[in-house]
C-alpha positions as CSV (number, residue, x, y, z in Angstrom):
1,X,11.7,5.0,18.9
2,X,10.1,5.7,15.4
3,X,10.0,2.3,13.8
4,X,10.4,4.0,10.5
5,X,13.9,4.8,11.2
6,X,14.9,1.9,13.7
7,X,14.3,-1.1,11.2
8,X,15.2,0.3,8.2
9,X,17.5,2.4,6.1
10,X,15.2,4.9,4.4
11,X,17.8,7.1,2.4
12,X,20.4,4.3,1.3
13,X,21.8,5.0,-1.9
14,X,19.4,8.3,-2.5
15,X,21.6,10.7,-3.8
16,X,20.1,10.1,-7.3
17,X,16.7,11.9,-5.8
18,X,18.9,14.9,-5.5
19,X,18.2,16.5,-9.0
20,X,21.2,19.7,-10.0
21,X,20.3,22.9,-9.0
22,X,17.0,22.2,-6.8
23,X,17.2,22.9,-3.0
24,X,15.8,19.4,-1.5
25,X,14.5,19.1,1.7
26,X,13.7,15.1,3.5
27,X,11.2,15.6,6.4
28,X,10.7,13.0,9.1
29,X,8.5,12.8,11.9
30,X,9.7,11.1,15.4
31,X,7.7,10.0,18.0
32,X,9.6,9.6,21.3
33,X,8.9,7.9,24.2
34,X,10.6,10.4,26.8
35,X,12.7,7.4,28.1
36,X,16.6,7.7,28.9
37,X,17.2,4.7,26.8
38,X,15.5,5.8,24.2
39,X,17.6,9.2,23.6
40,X,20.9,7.5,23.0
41,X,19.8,4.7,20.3
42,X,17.8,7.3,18.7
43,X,21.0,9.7,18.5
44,X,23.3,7.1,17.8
45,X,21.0,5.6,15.0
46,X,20.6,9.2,12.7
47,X,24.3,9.7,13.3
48,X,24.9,6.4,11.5
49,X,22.3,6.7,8.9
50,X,23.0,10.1,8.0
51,X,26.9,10.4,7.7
52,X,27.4,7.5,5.8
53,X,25.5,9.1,2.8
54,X,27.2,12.5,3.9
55,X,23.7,14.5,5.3
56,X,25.2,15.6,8.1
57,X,28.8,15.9,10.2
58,X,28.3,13.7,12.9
59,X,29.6,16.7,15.4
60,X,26.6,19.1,14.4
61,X,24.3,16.0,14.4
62,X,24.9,14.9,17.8
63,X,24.9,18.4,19.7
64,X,21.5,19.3,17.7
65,X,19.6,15.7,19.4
66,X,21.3,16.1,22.6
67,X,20.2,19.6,23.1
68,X,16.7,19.2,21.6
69,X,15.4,15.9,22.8
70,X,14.9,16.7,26.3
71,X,12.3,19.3,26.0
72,X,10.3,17.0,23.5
73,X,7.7,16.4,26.4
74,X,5.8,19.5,25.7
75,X,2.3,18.6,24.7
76,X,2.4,21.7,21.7
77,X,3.6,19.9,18.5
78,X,6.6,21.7,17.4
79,X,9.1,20.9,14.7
80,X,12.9,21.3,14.8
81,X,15.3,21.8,11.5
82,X,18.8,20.7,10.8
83,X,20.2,22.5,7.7
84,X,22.7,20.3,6.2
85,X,26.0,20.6,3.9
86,X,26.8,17.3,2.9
87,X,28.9,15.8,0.4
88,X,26.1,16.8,-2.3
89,X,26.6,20.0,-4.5
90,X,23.9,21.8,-3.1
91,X,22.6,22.8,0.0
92,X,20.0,20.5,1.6
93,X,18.0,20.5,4.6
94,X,17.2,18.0,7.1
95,X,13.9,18.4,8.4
96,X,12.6,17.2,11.8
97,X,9.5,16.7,13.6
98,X,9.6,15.8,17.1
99,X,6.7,14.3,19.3
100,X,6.0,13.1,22.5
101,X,4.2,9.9,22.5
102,X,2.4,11.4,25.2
103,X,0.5,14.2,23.4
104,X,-1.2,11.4,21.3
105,X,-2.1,9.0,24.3
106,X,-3.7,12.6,26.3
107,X,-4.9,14.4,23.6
108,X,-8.2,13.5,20.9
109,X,-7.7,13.1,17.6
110,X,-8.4,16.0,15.6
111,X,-7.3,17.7,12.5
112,X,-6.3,21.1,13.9
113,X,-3.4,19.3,15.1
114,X,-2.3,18.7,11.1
115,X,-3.6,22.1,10.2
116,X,-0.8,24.1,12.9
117,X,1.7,21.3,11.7
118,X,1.5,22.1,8.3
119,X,1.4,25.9,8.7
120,X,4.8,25.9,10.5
121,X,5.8,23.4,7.6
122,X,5.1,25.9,5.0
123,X,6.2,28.8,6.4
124,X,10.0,26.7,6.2
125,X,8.9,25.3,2.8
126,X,9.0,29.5,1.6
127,X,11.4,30.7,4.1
128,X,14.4,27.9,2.5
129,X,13.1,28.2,-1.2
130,X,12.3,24.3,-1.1
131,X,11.3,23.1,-4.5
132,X,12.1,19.2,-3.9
133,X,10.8,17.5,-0.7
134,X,10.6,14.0,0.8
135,X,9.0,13.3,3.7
136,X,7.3,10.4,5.0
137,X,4.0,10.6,6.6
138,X,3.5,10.7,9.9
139,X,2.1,7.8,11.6
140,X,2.1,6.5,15.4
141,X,4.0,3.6,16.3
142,X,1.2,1.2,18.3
143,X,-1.1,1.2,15.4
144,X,-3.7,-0.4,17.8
145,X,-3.9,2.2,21.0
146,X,-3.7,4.8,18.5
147,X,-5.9,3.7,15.4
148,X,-8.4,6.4,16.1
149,X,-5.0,9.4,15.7
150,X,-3.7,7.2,12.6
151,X,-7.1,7.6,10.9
152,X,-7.3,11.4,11.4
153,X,-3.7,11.3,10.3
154,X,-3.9,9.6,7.1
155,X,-7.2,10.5,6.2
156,X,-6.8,14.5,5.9
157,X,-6.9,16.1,3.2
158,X,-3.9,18.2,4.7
159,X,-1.7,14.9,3.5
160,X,-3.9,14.5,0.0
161,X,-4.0,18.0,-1.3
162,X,-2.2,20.8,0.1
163,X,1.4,20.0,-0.3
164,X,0.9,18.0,-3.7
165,X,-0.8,21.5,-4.7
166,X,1.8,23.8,-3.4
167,X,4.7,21.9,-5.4
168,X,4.5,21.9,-9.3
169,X,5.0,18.4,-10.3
170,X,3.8,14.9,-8.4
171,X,7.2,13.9,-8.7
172,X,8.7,17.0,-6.4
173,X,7.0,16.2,-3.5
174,X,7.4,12.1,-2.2
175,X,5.2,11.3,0.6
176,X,6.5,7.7,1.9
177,X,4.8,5.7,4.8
178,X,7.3,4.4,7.3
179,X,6.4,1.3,6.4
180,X,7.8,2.2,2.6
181,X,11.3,2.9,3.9
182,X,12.8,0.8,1.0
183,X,11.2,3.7,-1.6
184,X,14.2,4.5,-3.6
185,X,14.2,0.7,-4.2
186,X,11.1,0.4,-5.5
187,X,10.5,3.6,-7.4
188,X,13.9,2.2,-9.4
189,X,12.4,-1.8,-9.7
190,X,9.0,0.1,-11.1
191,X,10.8,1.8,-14.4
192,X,11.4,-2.1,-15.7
193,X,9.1,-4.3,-13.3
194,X,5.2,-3.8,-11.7
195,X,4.0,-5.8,-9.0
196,X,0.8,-7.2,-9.1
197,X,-1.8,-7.8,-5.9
198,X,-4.9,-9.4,-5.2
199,X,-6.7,-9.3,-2.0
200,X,-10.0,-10.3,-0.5
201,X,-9.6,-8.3,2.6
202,X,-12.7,-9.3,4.3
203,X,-15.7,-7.0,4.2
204,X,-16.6,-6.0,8.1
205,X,-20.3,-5.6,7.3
206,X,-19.9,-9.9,7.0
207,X,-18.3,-10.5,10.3
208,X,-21.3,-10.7,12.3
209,X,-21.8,-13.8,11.4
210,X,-19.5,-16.8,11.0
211,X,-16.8,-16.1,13.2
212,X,-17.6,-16.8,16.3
213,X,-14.1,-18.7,16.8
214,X,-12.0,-15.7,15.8
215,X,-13.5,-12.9,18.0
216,X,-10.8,-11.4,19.2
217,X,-9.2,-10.7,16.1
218,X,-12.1,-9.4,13.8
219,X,-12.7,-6.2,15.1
220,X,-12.3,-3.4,12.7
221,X,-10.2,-1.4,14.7
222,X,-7.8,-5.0,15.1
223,X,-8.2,-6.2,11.7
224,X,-7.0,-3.1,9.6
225,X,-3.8,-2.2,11.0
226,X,-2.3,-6.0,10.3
227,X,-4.0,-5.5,6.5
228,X,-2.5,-2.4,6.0
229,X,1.1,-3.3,6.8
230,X,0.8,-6.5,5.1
231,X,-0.3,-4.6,2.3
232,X,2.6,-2.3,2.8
233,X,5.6,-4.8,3.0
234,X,4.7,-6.2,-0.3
235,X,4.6,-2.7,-2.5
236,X,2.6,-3.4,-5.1
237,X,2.0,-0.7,-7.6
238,X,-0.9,-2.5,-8.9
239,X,-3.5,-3.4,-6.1
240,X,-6.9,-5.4,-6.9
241,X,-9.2,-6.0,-3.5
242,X,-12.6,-7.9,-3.0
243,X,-14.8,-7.0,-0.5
244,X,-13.5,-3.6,-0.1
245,X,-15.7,-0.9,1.8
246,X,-15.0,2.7,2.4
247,X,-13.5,2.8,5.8
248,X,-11.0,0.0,4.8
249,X,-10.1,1.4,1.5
250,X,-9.5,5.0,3.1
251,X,-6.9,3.6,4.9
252,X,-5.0,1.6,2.3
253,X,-5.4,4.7,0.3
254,X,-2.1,7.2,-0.3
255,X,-1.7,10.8,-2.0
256,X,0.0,8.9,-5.4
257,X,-3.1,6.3,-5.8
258,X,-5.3,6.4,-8.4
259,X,-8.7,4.7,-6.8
260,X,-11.7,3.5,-8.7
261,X,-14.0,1.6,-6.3
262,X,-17.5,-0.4,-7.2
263,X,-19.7,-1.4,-4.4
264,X,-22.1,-4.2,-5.1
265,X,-26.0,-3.4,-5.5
266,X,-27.3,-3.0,-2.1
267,X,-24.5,-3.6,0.1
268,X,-21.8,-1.8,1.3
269,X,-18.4,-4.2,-0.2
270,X,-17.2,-4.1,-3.7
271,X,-14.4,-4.3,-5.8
272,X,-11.6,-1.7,-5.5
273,X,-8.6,-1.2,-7.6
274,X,-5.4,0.8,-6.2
275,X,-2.9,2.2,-9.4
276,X,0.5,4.0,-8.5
277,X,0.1,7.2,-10.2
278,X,4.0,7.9,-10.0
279,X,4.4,4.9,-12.5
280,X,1.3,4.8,-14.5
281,X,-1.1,6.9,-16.4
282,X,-4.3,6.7,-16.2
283,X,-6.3,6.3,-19.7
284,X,-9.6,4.7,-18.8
285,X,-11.7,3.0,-16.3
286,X,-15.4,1.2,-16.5
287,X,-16.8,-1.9,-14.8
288,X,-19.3,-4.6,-16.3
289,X,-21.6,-7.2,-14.5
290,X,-21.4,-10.1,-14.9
291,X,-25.0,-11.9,-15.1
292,X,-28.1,-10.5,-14.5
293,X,-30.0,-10.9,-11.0
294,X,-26.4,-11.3,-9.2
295,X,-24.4,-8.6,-7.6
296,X,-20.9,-9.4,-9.2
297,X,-19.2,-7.5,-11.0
298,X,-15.6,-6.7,-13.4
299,X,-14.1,-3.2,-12.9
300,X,-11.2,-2.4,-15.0
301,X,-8.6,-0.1,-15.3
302,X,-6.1,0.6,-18.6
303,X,-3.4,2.2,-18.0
304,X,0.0,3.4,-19.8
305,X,3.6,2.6,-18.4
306,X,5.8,5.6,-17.5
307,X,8.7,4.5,-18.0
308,X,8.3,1.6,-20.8
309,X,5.1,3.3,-22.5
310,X,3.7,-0.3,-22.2
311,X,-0.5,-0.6,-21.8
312,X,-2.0,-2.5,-19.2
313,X,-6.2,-3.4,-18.6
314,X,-6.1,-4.3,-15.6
315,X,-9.4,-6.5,-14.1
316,X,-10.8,-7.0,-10.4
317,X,-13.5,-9.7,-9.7
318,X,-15.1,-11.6,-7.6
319,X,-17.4,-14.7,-8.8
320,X,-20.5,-16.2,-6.9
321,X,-19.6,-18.6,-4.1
322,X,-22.3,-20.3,-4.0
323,X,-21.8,-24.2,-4.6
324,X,-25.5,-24.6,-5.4
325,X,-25.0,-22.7,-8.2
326,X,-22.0,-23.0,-10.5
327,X,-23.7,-22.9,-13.5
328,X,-23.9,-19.0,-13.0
329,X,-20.1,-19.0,-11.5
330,X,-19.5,-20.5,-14.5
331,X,-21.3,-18.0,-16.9
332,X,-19.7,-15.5,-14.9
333,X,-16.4,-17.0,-15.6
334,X,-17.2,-16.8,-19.5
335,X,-18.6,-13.3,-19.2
336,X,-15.2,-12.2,-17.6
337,X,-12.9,-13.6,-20.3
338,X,-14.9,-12.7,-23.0
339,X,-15.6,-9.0,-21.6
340,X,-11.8,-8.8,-20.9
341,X,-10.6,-9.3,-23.9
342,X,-13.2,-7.2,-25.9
343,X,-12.5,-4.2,-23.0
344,X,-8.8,-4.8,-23.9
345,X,-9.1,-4.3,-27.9
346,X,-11.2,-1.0,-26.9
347,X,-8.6,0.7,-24.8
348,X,-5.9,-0.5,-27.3
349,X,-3.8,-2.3,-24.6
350,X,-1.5,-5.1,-25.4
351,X,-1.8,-6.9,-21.9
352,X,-4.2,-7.5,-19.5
353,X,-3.8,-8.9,-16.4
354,X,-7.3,-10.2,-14.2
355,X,-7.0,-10.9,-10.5
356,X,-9.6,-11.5,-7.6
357,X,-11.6,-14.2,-5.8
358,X,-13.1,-16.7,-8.2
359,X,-14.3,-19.0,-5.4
360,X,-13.7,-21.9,-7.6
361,X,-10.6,-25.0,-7.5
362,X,-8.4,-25.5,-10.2
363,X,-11.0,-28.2,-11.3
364,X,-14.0,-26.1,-11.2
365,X,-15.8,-25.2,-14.9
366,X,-15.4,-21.8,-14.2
367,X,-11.3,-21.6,-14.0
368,X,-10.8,-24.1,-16.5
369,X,-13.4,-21.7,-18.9
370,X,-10.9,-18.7,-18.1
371,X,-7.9,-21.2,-18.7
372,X,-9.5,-22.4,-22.2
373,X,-9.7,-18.7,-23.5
374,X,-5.8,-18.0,-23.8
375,X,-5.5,-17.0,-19.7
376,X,-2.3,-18.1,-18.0
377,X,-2.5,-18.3,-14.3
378,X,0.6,-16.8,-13.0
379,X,1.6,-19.1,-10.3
380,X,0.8,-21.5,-12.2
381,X,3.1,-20.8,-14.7
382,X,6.2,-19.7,-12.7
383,X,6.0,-22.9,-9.9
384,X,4.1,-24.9,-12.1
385,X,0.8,-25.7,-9.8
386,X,-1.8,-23.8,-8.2
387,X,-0.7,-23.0,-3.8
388,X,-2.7,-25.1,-1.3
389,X,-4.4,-22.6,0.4
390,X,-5.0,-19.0,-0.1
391,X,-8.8,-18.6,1.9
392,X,-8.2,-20.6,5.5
393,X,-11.3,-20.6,7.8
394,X,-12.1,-23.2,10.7
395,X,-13.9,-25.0,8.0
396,X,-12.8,-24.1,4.6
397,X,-9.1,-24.6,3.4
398,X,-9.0,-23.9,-0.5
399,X,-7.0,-22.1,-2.8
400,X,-9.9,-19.8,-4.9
401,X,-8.0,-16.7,-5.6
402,X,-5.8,-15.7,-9.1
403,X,-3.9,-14.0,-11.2
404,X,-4.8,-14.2,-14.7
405,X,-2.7,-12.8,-17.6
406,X,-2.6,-12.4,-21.3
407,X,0.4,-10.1,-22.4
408,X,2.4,-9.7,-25.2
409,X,4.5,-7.2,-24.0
410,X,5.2,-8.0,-20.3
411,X,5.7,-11.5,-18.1
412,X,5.6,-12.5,-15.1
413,X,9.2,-13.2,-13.3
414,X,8.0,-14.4,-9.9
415,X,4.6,-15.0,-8.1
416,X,3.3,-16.5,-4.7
417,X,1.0,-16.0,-2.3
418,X,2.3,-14.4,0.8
419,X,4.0,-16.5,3.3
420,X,2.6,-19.6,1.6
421,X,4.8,-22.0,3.5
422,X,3.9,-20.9,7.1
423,X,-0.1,-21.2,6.4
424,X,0.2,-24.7,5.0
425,X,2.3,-25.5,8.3
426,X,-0.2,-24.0,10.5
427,X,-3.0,-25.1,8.6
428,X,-5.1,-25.6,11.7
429,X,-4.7,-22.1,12.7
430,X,-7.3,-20.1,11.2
431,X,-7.7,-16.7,9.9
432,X,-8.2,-13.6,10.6
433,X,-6.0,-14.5,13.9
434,X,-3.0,-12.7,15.9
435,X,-1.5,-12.1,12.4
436,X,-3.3,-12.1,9.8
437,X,-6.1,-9.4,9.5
438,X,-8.5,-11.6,6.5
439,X,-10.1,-15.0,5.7
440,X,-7.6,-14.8,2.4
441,X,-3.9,-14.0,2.2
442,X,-3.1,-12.1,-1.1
443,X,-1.1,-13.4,-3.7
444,X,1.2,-11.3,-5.9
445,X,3.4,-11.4,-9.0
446,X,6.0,-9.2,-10.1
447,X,5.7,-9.0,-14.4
448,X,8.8,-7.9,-16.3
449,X,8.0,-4.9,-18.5
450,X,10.1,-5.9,-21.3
């Protein structure tokens, strides 16, 4: 049963989506198992869902599943489409996709299959008049058997283009990941709140080397799927990542993201920043190194708030790590505030926020130079010490990663690290491992756009 729908309750309290006078259409994609036991918990979970915000009767709803569902075991893709007259003014639709898991286990990936998807979509799309639709994208349940299908799914430009083209405005068409099934929450949280991450995801190109006691988990294809839904669960509008490469930032990357990514001279990891273009504009983007003869690098992003008109630099980094030389980390460290602050006066934003992995300890020269030049760490400030641990290897147990702020116009109202308490438990147990997909566990902080 789609996970999407089992776990969660995607259209709770979404009758506010339903602007007056549009015809509004929600699309969701199921993949079924063609199981007995399956049918009846999938049935009896829509019924639930859906009459209690009025979508559907429950009578239509139930003769429509039972009579479809058997026949999903056809290896064509082929989509089925409840019209609905709820307790809303207009006319809605209820679209729905069905699958057999089986077509994806037998078949190849390949984009043809998106291509004849979306043609029958948008022959509907016309035939109904549909000028608001949410749907959520489609993507298989065993994210680890069928990495190779989630790839071609999320990667084409069938998702990216077409059907933000074919509507007017962003805002008419809302593609959610299952994983996002809390999206009305968090489109409402981001008009007064942004949340803030940092990541060091772990370039691939470095694995090679160095972790010879986590080899089962640092394959590419096991690593990305635990990063991506860990990224996913914590919905943050605002994403900063070190060591990012292409293949990992294509799939962390959605329709509504602004993406500017800098790879280091000669090698394939950089630093990648992730904006939510459904809550911020975009006003300008650069990146400046940070000392000659190294690779590092600042990239920045200034931005404009939506909803509260407040500006925002935002700044990804990632300092030399090497302990023979922290007079350059240091430097580096000096280079970043000073650049920050300058980079903020040019783009005429009030705040700016810095994140990323500054390989350095609270007592290091290099945080306490970002510390002396008006930075407040953000965990620091909220819980009133640095965490433990946010980089956990079989020989290495630090915390080297941050969120900086200066703001005069927005503050932070809660930060952490993610599941801080369980890594310092299992402190022994190092990463990447069975759960986590990096050396680093982000950190993240929710600011209040006051």
């Amino acid at each position: 049963m789609h996970a999407g729908l089992a776990d969660c309750k995607p259209f709770e309290n979404s009758a506010t989506l339903f602007n007056n006078g549009m015809e509004t259409a929600i699309l969701i994609f199921s993949v079924l198992d063609e199981t007995a036991s399956d049918q009846p918990k999938y049935i009896n979970h829509i019924s639930t869902e859906f009459t209690q915000i009025g979508l559907l009767p429950p009578s239509m709803l139930a003769n429509k599943f039972i009579h479809d569902i058997p026949n999903i075991s056809s290896r064509q893709p082929r989509v089925e489409y409840l019209r609905s007259d709820g307790k809303f003014n207009d006319a809605k639709h209820l679209f729905i996709a069905f699958f057999s898991k089986s077509y994806f286990d037998q078949t190849k990936p390949n984009d043809d299959f998106v291509k004849r998807l979306f043609s029958r979509i948008y022959c509907d799309i016309e035939q109904y008049q549909i000028k608001h639709l949410i749907m959520e994208q489609l993507v298989l349940p065993d994210t680890e058997a069928h990495f190779e299908w989630n790839k071609v799914l999320r990667n084409c430009e069938m998702w990216k283009s077409s059907l933000m083209n074919y509507f007017s405005e962003l805002d008419n068409c809302l593609i959610m990941c299952p994983k996002e099934c809390v999206w009305n929450h968090y489109l409402n949280e981001c008009k007064t709140v942004s949340t803030v991450m940092s990541y060091n995801v772990l370039a691939q190109s470095y694995t090679s080397t160095h972790y010879n006691y986590c080899k089962p988990y640092i394959g590419f294809g096991v690593r990305t799927p635990k990063i991506v839904s860990l990224v996913d669960s914590i919905q943050a509008d605002i994403q900063m990542y070190q060591e990012m490469e292409k293949d990992m930032l294509q799939q962390l990357t959605k329709p509504h993201h602004h993406v500017l990514f800098k790879p280091k001279e000669g090698r394939k990891e950089g630093l990648a920043i992730i904006i939510d273009k459904r809550v911020w504009d975009i006003t300008k983007e650069g990146s400046n190194k940070l000392a000659l003869n190294h690779p590092q690098d600042m990239i920045f992003v200034a931005c404009r708030h939506k909803f509260t008109k407040k500006t925002l630099l935002v700044v990804c980094t990632h300092l030399l790590g090497d302990p023979k030389q922290l007079d350059i980390q240091t430097e580096q460290a000096k280079v970043l505030a000073n650049r920050s602050d300058m980079t903020k006066l040019e783009c005429a934003c009030e705040n700016v926020i810095i994140g990323g992995d500054f390989n350095a300890s609270q007592e290091s020269q290099a945080y306490q130079v970002v510390e002396q030049a008006g930075f407040k760490s953000a965990i620091k400030e909220i819980h009133g010490k640095e965490p433990t641990i946010t980089f956990n290897t079989d020989a290495i147990h630090r915390s080297i990663d941050y969120l900086w702020y200066n703001c005069s116009t927005i503050m932070p109202s809660t930060c952490t690290i993610f599941n801080q308490k369980q890594i310092e438990i299992k402190k022994e147990e190092a990463l990447p491992n069975h759960q986590y997909g990096s050396d680093h566990i982000p950190i993240f902080a929710k600011f209040v756009l006051n």
